[in-house]
Backbone as CSV, one residue per row, in Angstrom:
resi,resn,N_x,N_y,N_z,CA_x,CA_y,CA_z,C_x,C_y,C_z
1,UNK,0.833,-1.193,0.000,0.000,0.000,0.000,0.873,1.251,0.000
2,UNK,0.706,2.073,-0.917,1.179,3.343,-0.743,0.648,4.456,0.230
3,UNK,1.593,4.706,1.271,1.360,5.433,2.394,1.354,6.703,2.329
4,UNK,0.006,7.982,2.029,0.163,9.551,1.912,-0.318,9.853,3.345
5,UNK,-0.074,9.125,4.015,-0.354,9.383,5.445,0.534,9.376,5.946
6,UNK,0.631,10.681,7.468,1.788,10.564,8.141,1.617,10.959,9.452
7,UNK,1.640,9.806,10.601,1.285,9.949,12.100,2.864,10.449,12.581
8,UNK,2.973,11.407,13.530,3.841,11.678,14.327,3.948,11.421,15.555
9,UNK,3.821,10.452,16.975,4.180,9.997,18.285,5.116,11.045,18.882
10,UNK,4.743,11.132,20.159,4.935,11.822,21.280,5.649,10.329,21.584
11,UNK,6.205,10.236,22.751,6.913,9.188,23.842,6.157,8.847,24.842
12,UNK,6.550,9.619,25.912,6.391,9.513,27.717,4.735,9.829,27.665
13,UNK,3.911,8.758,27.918,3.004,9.619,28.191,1.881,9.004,27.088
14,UNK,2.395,8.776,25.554,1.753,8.820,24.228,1.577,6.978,24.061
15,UNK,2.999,6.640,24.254,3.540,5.187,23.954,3.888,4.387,24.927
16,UNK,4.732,5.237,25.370,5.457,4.557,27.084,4.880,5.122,27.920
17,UNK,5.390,4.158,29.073,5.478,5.025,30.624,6.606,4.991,31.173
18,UNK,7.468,5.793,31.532,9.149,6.160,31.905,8.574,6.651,33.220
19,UNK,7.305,6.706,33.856,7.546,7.267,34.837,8.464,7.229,36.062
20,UNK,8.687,6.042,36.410,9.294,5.423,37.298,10.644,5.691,37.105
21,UNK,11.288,5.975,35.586,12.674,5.861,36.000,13.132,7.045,35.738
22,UNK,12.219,8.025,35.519,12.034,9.855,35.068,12.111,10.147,36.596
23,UNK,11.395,9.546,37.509,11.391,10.317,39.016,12.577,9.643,39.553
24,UNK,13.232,8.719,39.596,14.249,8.069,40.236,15.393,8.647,39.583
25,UNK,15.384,8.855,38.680,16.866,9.792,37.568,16.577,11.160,38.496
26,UNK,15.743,11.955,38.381,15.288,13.024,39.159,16.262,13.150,40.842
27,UNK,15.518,12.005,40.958,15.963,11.711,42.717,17.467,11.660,43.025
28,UNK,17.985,11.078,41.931,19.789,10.802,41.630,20.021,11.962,41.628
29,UNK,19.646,12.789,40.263,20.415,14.153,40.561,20.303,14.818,41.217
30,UNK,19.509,15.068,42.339,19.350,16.112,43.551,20.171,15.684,44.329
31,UNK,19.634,14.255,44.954,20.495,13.739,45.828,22.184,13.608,45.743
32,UNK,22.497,13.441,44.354,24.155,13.484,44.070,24.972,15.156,44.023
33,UNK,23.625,15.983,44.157,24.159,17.513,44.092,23.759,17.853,45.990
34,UNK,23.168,16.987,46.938,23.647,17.711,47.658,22.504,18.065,48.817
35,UNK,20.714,18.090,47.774,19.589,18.772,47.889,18.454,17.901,47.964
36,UNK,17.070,18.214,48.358,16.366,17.565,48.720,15.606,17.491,47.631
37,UNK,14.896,16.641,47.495,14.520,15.775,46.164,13.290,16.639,45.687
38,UNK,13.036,17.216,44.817,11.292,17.849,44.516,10.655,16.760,44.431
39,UNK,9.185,17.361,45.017,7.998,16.985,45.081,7.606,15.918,43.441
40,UNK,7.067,14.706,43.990,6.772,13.715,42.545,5.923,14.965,41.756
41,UNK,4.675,15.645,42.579,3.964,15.691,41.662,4.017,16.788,41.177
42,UNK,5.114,17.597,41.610,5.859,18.933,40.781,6.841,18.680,38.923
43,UNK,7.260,17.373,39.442,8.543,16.626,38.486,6.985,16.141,37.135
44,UNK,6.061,15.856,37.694,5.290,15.170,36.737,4.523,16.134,35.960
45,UNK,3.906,17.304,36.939,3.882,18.706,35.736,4.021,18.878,34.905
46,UNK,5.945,18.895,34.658,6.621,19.378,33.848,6.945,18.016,32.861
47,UNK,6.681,16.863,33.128,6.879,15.683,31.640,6.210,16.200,30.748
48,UNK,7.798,16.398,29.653,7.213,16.464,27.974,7.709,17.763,27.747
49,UNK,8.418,18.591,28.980,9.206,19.455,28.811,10.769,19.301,28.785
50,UNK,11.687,19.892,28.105,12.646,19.273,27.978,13.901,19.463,29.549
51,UNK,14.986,18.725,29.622,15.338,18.423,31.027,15.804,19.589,31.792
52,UNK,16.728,20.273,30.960,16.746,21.626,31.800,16.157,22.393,32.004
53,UNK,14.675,22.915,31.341,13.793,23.723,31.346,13.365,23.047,32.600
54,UNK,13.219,21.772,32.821,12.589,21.051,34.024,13.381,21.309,35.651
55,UNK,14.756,21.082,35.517,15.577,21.425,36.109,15.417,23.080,36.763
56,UNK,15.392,23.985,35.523,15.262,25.617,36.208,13.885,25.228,36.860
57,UNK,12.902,24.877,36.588,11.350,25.468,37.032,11.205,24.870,38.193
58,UNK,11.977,23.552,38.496,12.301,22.721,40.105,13.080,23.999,41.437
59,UNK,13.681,25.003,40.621,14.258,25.548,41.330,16.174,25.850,41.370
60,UNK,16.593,24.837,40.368,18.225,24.273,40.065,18.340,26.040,39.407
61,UNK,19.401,26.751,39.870,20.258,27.695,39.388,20.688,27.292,38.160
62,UNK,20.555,28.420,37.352,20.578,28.214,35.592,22.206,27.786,35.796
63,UNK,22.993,27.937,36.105,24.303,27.892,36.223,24.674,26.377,36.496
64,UNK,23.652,25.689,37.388,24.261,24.691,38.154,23.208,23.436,36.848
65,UNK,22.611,23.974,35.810,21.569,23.057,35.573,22.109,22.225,34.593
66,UNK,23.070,22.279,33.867,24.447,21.373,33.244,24.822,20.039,33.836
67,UNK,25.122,20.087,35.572,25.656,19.129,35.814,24.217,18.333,36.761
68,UNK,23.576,18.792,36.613,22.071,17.984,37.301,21.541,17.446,35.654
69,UNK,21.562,17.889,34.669,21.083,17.166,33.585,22.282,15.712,33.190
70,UNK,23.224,16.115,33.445,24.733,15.154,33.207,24.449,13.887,34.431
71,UNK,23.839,14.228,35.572,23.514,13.489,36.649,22.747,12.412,36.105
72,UNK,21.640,13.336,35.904,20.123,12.383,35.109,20.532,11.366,34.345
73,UNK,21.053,11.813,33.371,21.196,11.132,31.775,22.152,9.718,32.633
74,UNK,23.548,10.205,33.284,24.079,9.003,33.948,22.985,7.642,34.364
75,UNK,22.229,8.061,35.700,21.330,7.297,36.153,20.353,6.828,35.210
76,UNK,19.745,7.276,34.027,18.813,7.204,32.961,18.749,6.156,32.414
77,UNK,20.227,6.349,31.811,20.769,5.408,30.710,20.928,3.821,31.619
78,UNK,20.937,3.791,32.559,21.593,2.553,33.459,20.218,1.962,33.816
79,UNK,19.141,2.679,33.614,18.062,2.077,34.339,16.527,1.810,33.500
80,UNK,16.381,3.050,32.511,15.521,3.229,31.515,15.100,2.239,30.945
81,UNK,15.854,1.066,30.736,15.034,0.106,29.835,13.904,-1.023,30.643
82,UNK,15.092,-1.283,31.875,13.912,-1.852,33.116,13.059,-1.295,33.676
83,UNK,12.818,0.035,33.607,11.702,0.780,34.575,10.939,1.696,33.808
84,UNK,10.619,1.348,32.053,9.746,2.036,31.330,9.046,0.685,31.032
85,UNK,7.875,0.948,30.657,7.035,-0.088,29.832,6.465,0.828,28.949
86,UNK,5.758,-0.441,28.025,4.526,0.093,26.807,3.161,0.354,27.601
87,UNK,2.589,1.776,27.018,1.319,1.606,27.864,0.457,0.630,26.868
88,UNK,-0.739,0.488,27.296,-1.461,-0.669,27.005,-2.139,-0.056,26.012
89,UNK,-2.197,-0.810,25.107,-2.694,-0.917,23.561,-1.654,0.120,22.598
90,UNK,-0.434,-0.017,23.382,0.272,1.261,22.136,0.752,0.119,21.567
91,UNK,1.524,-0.941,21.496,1.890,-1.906,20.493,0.647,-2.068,19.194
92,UNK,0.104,-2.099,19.230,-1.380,-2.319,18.488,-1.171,-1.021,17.706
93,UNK,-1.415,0.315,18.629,-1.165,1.419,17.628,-0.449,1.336,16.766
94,UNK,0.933,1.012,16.852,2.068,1.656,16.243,2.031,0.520,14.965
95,UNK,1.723,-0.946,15.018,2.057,-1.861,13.963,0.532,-1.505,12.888
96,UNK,-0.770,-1.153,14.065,-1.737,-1.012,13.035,-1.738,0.526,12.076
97,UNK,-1.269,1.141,12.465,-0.660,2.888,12.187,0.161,2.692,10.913
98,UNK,1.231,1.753,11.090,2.051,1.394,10.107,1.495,0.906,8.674
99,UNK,0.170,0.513,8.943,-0.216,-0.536,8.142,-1.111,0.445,6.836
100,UNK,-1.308,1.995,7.083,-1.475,2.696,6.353,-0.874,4.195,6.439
101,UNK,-0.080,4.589,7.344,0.700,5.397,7.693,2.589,5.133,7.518
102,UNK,2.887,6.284,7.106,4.484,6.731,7.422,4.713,7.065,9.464
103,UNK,5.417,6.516,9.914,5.697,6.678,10.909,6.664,7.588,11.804
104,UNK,7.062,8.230,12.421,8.058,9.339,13.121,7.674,9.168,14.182
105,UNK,8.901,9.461,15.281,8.657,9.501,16.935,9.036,11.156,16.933
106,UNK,8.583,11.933,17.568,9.008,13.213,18.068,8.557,13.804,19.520
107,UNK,9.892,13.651,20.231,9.664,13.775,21.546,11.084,14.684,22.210
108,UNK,10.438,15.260,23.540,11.722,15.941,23.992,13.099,15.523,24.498
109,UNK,12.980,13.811,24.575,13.663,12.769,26.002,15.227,13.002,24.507
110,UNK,15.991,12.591,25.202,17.202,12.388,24.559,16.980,11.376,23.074
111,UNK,17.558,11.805,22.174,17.012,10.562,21.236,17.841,9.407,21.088
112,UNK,18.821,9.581,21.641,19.711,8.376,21.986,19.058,6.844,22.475
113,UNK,18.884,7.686,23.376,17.791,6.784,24.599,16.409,6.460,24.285
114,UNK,15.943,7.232,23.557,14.728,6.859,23.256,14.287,6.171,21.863
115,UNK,15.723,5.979,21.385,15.922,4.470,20.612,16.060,3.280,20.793
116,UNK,17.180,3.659,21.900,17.231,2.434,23.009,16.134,1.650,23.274
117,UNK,15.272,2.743,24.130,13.868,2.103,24.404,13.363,1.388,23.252
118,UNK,12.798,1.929,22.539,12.005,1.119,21.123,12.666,0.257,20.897
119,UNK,14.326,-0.078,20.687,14.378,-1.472,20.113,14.425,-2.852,21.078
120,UNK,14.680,-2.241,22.571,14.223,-2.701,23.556,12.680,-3.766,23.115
121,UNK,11.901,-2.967,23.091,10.823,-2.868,23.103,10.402,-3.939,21.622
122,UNK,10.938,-3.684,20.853,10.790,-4.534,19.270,9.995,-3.365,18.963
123,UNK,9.542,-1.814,18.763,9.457,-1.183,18.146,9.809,-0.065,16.990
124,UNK,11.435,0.152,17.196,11.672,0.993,16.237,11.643,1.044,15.667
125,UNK,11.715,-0.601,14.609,11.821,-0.713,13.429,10.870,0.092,12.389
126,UNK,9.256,0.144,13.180,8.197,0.613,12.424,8.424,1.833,12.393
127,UNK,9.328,3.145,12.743,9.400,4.014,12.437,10.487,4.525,11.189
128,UNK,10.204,5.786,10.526,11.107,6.000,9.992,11.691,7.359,10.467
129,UNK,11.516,7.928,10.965,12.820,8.756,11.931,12.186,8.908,13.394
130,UNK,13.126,9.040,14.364,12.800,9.710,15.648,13.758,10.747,15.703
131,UNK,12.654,12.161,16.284,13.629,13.453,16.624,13.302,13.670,18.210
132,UNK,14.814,13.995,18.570,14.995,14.203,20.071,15.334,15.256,20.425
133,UNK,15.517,15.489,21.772,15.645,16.998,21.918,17.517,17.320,21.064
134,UNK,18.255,16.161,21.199,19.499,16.703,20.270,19.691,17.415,19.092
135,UNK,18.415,16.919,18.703,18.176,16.988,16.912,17.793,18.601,16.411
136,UNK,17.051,19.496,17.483,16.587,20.549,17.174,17.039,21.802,18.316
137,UNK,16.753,22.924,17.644,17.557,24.208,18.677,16.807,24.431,19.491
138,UNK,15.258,24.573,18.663,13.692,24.408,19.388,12.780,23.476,19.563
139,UNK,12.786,23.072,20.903,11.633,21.911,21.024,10.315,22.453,21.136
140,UNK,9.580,21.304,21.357,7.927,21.728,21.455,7.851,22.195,22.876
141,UNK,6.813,23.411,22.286,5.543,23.802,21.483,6.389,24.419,20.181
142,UNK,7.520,24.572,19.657,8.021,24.796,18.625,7.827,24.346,17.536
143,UNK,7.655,24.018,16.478,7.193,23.259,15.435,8.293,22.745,14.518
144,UNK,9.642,23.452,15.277,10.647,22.811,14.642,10.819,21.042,14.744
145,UNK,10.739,20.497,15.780,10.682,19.476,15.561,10.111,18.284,14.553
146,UNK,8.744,18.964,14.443,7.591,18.685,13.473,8.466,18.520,12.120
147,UNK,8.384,19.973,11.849,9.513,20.253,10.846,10.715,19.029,10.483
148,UNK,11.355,18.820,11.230,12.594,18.302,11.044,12.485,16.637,11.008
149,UNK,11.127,16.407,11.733,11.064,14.803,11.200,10.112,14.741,10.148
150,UNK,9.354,16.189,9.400,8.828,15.780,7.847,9.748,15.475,7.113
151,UNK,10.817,17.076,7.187,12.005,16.691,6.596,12.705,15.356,6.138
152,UNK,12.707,14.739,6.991,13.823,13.695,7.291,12.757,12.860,6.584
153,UNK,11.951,12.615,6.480,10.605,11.408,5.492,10.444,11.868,4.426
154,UNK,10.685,12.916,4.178,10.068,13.578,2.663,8.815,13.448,2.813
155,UNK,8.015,14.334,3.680,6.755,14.172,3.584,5.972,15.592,3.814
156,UNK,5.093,15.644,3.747,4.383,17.325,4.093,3.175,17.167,5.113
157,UNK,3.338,18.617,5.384,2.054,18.810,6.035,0.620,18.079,6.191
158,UNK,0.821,17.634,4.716,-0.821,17.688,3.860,-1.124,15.998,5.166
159,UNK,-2.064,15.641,5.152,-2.490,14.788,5.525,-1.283,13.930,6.923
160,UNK,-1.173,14.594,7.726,0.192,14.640,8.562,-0.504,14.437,10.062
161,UNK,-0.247,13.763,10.717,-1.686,13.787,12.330,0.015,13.891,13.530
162,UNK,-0.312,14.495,14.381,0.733,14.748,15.773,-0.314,14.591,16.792
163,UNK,0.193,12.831,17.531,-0.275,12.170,18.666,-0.118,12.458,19.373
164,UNK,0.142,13.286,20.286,0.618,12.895,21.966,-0.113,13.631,23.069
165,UNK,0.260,13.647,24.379,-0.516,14.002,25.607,-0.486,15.147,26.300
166,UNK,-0.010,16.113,25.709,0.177,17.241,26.462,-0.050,18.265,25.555
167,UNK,-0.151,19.506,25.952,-0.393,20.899,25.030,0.697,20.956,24.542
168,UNK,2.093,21.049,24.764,2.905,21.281,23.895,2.961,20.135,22.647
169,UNK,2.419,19.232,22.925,2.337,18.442,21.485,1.317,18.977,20.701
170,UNK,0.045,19.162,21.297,-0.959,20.026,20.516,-0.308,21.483,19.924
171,UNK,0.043,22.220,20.464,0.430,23.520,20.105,1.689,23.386,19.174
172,UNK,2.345,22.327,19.062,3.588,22.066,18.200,3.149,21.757,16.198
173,UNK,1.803,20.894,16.539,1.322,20.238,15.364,0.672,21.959,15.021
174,UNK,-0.237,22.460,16.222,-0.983,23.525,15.228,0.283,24.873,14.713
175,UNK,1.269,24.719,14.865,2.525,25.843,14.806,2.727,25.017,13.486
176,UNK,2.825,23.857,13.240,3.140,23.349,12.163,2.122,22.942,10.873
177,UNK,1.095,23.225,11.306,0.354,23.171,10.559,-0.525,21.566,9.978
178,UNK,-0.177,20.498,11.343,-0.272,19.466,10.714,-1.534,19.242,11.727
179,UNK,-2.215,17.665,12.056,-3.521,17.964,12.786,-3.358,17.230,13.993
180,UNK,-3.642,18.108,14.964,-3.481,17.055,16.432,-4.123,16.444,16.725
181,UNK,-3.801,15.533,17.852,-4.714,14.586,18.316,-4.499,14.633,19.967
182,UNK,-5.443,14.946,20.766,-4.786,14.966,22.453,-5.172,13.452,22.703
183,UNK,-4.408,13.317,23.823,-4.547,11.308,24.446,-4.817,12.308,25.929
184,UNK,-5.699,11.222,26.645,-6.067,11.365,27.866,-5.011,10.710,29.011
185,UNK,-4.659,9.561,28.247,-3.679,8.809,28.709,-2.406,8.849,29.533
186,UNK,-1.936,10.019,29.270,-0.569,10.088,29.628,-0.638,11.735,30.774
187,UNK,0.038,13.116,30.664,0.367,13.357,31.496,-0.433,14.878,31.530
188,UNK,-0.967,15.117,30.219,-1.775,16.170,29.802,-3.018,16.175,30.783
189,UNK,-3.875,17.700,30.414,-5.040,18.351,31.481,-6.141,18.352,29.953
190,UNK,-7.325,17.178,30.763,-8.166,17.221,29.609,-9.006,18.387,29.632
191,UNK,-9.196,19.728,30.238,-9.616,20.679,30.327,-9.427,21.798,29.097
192,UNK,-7.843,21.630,29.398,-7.011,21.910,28.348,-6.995,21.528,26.508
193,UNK,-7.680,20.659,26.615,-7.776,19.650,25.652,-8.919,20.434,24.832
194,UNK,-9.831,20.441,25.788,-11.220,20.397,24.791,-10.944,21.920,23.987
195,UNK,-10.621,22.617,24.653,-10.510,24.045,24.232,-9.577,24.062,23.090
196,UNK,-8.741,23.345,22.889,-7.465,23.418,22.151,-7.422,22.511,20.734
197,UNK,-8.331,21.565,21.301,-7.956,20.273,20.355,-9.573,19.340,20.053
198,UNK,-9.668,19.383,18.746,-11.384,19.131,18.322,-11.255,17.369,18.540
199,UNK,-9.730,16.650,18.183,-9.387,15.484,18.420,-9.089,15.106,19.405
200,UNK,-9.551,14.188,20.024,-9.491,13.727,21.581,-10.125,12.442,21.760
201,UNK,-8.719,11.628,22.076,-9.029,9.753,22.478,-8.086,9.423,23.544
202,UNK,-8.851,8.451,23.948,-8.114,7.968,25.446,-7.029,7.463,25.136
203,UNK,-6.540,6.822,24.257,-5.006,6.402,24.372,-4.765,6.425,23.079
204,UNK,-3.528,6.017,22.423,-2.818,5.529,21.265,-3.831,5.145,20.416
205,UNK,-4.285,3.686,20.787,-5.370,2.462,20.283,-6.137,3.371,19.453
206,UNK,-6.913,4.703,20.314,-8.124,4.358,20.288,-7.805,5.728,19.228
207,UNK,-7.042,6.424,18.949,-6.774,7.662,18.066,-6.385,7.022,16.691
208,UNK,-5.320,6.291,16.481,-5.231,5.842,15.246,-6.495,4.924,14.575
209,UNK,-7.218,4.425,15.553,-8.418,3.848,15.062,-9.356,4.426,14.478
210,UNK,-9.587,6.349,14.946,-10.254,6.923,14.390,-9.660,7.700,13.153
211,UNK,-8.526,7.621,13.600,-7.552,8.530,12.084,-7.709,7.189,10.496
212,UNK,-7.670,6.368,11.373,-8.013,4.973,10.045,-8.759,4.872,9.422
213,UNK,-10.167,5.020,9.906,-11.162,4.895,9.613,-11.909,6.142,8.895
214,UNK,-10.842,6.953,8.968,-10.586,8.444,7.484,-10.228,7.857,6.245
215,UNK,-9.433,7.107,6.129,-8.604,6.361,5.197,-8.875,5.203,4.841
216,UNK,-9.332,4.413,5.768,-9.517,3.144,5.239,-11.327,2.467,5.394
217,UNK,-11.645,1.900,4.119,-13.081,1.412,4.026,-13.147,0.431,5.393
218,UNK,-12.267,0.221,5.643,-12.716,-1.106,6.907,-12.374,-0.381,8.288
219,UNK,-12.607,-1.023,9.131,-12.203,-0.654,10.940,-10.833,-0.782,10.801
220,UNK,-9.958,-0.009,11.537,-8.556,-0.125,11.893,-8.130,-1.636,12.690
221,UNK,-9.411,-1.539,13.521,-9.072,-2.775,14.615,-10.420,-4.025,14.171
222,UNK,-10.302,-5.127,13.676,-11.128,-5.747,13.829,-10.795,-7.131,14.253
């Protein structure tokens, strides 16, 4: 099948859950600098923002926020693959997505690592690029990212959907011009949602099922 479709994935939140090893990386770097650990449900706020922006808004001196991100990434990398899982029904998304869609991951987490994960996982293969926060000057709500994994597919705007759970994924797709989709699922305010975003499904599953069923004469899932 020739694919003029093109879904874009969020990570933390969209596909996975890193929670567990996002607050324990967290906990490392405070604790290895010295300081008392922020509040879980301050650290969870800010998922889907990128690490030092997370770092200043915890309170870390712009100065000192270099070697608390260098902390993280240490502890991250050592632990990330045992203490993330798939949320439930994103495997389903991503192979049934594939099955009439071009695929891209675009997320803020390191993209190193968040390759790692997927092949971990037996997912990367179904994508054809992931952009990380390395990859771009501006992350989301920026649309550079957007940008830079059409780029990288040769693909456009035109018929283009951006998945994930938070406003800055919404506000990234509408900067870019492509069409969002909010998930309830992950770490986003469905309040937020309705006002912002006409697309709105509880998880992965249940969004590409309705983006399918644009495209395809049959059910996505049967």
């Amino acid at each position: 099948m020739q694919r003029s479709v093109t879904i874009l994935f969020d990570l933390d939140g969209t596909l996975i859950d890193s929670t567990e090893a996002i607050l324990e990386s967290f906990s490392f770097a405070f604790r290895s600098h010295g300081f008392t650990v922020a509040h879980e449900k301050d650290i969870k706020k800010l998922i889907g923002y990128p690490l030092d922006m997370m770092f200043e808004s915890l309170g870390v001196e712009s100065e000192c926020v270099d070697s608390y991100v260098k902390a993280y990434k240490e502890h991250y990398r050592k632990i990330s693959c045992e203490k993330t899982k798939l949320l439930p029904g994103a495997r389903e998304a991503v192979e049934r997505a594939r099955e009439f869609a071009r695929l891209g991951i675009v997320t803020t987490k390191t993209a190193l690592y968040s390759k790692r994960l997927l092949e971990y996982m037996g997912l990367m293969q179904q994508f054809d690029v992931l952009i990380g926060r390395e990859d771009v000057v501006n992350p989301k709500p920026h649309p550079e990212p957007i940008y830079k994994a059409l780029e990288a597919m040769n693909s456009t705007t035109k018929e283009c959907w951006m998945i994930g759970d938070t406003t800055l994924d919404i506000d990234a797709a509408k900067a870019a011009g492509v069409k969002p989709f909010a998930l309830l699922c992950g770490f986003g305010n469905e309040a937020d949602f309705v006002s912002a975003c006409e697309n709105i499904a509880e998880d992965a599953k249940s969004a590409v099922e309705k983006i399918g069923k644009l495209y395809l004469q049959k059910p996505p899932f049967y």
